[in-house]
Short mmCIF file of the C-alpha atoms (twelve columns), coordinates in Angstrom:
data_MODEL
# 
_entry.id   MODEL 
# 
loop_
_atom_site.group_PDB 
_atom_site.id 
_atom_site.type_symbol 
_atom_site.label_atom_id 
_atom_site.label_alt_id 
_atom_site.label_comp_id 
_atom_site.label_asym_id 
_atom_site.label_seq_id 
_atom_site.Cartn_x 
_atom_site.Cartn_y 
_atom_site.Cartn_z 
_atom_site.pdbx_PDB_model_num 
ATOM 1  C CA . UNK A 1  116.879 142.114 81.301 1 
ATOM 2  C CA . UNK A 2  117.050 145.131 78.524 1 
ATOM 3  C CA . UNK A 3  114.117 147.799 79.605 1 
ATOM 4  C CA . UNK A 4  112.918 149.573 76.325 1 
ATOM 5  C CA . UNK A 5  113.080 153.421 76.294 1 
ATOM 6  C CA . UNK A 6  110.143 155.670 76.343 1 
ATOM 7  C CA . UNK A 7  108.847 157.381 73.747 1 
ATOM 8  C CA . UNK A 8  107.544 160.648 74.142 1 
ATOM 9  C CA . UNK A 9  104.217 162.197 72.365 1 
ATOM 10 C CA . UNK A 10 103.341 165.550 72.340 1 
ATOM 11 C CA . UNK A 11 99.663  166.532 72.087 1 
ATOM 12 C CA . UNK A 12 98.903  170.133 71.280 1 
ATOM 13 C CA . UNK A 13 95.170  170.135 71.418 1 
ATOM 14 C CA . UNK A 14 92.581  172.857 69.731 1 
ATOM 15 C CA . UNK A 15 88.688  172.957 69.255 1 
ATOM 16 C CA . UNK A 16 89.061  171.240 66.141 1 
ATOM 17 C CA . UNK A 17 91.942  168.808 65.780 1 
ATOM 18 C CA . UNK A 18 95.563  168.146 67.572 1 
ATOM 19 C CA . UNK A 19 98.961  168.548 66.426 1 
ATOM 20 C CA . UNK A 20 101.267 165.523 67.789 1 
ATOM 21 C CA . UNK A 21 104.796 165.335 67.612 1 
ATOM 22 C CA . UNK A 22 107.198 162.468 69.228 1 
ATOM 23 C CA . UNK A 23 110.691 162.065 69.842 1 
ATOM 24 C CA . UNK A 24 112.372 159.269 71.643 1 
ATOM 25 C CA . UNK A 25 114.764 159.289 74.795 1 
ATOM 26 C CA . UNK A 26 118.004 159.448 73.188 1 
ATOM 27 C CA . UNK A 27 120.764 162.244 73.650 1 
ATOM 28 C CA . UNK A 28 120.249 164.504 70.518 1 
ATOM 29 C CA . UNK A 29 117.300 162.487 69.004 1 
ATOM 30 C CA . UNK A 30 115.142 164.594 66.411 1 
ATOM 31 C CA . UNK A 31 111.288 165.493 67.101 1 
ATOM 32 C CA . UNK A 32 109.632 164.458 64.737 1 
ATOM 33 C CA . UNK A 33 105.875 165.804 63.535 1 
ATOM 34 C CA . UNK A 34 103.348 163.251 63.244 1 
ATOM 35 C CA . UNK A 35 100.682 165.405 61.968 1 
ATOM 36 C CA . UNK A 36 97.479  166.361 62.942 1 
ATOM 37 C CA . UNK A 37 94.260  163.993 64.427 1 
ATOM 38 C CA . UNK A 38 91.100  165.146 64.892 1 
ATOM 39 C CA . UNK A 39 89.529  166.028 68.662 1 
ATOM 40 C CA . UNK A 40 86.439  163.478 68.420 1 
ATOM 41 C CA . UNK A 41 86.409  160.896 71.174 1 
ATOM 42 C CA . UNK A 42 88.528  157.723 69.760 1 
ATOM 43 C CA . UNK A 43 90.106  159.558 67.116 1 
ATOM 44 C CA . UNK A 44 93.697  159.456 68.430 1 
ATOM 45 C CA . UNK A 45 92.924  155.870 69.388 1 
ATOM 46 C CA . UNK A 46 94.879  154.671 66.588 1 
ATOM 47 C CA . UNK A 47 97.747  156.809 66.463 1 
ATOM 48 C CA . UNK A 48 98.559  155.966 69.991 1 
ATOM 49 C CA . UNK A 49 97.887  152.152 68.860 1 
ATOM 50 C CA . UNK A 50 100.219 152.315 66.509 1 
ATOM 51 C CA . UNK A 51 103.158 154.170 68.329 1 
ATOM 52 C CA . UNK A 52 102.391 151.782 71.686 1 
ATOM 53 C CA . UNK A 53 103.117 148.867 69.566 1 
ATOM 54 C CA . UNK A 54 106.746 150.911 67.927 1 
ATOM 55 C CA . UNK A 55 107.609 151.804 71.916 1 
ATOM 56 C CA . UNK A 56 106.356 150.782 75.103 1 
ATOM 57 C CA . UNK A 57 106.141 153.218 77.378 1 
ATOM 58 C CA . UNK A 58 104.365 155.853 75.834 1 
ATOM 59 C CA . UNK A 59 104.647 159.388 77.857 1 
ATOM 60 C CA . UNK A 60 102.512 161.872 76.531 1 
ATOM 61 C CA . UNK A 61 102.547 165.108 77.576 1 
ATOM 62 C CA . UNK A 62 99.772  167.832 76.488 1 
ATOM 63 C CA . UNK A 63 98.587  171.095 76.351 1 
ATOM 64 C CA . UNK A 64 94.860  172.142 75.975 1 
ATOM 65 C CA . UNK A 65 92.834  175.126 76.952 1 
ATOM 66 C CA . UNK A 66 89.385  174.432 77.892 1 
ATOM 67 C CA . UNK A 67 88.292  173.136 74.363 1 
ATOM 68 C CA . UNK A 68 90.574  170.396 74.415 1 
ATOM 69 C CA . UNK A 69 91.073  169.855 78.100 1 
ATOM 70 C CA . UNK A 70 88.468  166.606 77.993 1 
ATOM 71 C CA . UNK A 71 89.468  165.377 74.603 1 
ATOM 72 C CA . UNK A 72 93.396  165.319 75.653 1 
ATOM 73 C CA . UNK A 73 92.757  163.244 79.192 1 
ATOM 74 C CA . UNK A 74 90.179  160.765 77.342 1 
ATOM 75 C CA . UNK A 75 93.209  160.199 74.881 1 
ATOM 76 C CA . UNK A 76 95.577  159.547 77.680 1 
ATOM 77 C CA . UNK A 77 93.605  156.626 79.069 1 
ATOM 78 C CA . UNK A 78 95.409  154.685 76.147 1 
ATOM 79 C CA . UNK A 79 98.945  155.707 77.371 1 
ATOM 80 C CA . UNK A 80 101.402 154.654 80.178 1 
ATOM 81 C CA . UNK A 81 101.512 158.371 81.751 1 
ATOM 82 C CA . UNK A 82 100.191 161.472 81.093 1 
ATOM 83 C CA . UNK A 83 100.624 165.188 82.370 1 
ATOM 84 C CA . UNK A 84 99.152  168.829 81.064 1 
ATOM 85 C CA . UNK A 85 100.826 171.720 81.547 1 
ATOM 86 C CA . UNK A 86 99.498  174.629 84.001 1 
ATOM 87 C CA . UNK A 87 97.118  177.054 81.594 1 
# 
């Protein structure tokens, strides 16, 4: 039974909009930007859509200050795992 690797999303979340990057769990694979999404509720909905159906887990990691605290955890509820960073 072949398990499929995880991919891993990074979420750096601001006031108005969040930079994501990804890379996948491979010895030497590249991160790889993936642009910028903005911080409404849904928003990153589709992104995460779209890389859940490339990879499955998705593992995304985040940091936010208390602007994007909410918006980051509400985005997470589409993912596999999720973790923050301590401020």
């Amino acid at each position: 039974m072949s398990q499929s690797r995880p991919l891993y999303v990074g979420m750096d979340v601001h006031t108005e909009s969040m930079a994501v990057a990804a890379v996948a769990q491979a010895h030497g694979a590249e991160v790889v930007s993936l642009g910028t999404v903005g911080t409404r509720h849904g928003e990153s909905d589709k992104l995460l859509r779209q890389l859940r159906s490339k990879s499955t887990p998705l593992v995304v990691v985040y940091a936010a200050g208390p602007c994007g605290d909410g918006r980051a955890r509400s985005g997470n509820k589409a993912t596999s795992a999720g973790s923050s960073p301590p401020p």
